[in-house]
N, C-alpha and C positions, 0 to 999 in steps of 0.2 A: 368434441370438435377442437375444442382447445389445444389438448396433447397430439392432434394430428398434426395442426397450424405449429406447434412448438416444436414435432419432428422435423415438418421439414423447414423449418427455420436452421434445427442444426445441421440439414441438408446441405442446406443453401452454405452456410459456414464453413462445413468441410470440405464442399465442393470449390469453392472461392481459395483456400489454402489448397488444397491437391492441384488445381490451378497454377499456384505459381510453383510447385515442382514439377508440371508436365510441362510447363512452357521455359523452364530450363537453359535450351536456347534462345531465347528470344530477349528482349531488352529490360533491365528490371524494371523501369518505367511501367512497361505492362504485366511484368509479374507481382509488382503493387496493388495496380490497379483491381487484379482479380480479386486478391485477398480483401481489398478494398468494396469491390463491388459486393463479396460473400456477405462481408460485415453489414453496407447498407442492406440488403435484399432481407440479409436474415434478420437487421433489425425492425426493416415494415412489416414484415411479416409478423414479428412480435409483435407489433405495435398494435394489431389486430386482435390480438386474447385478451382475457379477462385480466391476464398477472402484469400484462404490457398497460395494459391503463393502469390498473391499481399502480403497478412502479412509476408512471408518469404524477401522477398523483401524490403519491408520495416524496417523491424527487422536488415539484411544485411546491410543495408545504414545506418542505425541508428549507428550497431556497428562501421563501418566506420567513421564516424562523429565524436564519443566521441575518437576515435585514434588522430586527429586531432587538438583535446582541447587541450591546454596546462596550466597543472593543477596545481596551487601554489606548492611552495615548502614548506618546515614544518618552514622557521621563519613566511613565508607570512602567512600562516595557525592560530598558536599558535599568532602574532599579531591580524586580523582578532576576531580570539574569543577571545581573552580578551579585545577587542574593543568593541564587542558584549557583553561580560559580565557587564565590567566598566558602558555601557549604559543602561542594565538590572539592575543594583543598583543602580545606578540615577535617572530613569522613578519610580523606585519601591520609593525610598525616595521622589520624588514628588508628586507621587499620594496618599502614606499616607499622607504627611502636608497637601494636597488639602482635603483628606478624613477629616481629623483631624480639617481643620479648619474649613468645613462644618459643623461638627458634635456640637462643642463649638457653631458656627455660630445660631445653628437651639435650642440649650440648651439655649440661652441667648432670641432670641425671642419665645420662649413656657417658659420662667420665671423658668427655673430650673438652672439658670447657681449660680455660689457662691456667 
């Protein structure tokens, strides 16, 4: 019964988008709206199967969880990235001299170097 309810949910979806290219004419206010209405319809309809609870479920615990994190404050943060920056200018400064000495490296044995 489930994969019936989950056809025509994506019924409903692609009906709601075919929608606003049939309605073409008309003002995009309501060719929103269609697509819009696809998305709710299809999503009650999900909400209805086994996988639509379990995902509700799921989603519920999730939000719960990141409650629970406890999230740097803004020096831990602003340290952090410019820890991250300072290391992004150093990798970058090394891998051009690595580039750099390759390049002299490969000009010296193909006899173009000065």
């Amino acid at each position: 019964m489930d994969k019936i309810k989950l056809g025509f949910a994506f019924l409903l979806l692609a009906a709601g988008i075919a929608g606003f290219y049939y309605l073409r004419d008309s003002a995009m206010v309501i060719r929103v709206i269609s697509v819009l209405a696809g998305f709710v319809l299809a999503g009650v309809t999900i909400w209805f199967t086994t996988q639509g609870k379990q995902f509700y479920a799921y989603s519920r615990e999730s939000s719960e969880e990141t409650k629970k994190v406890i999230w740097p404050n803004r020096k831990e943060t602003v340290q952090t990235t410019a820890i991250v920056f300072a290391f992004v200018v150093v990798m970058a400064i090394f891998l051009w001299l690595v580039d750099a000495s390759l390049m002299l490296a490969m000009k010296y044995l193909m006899g173009q170097g000065d």
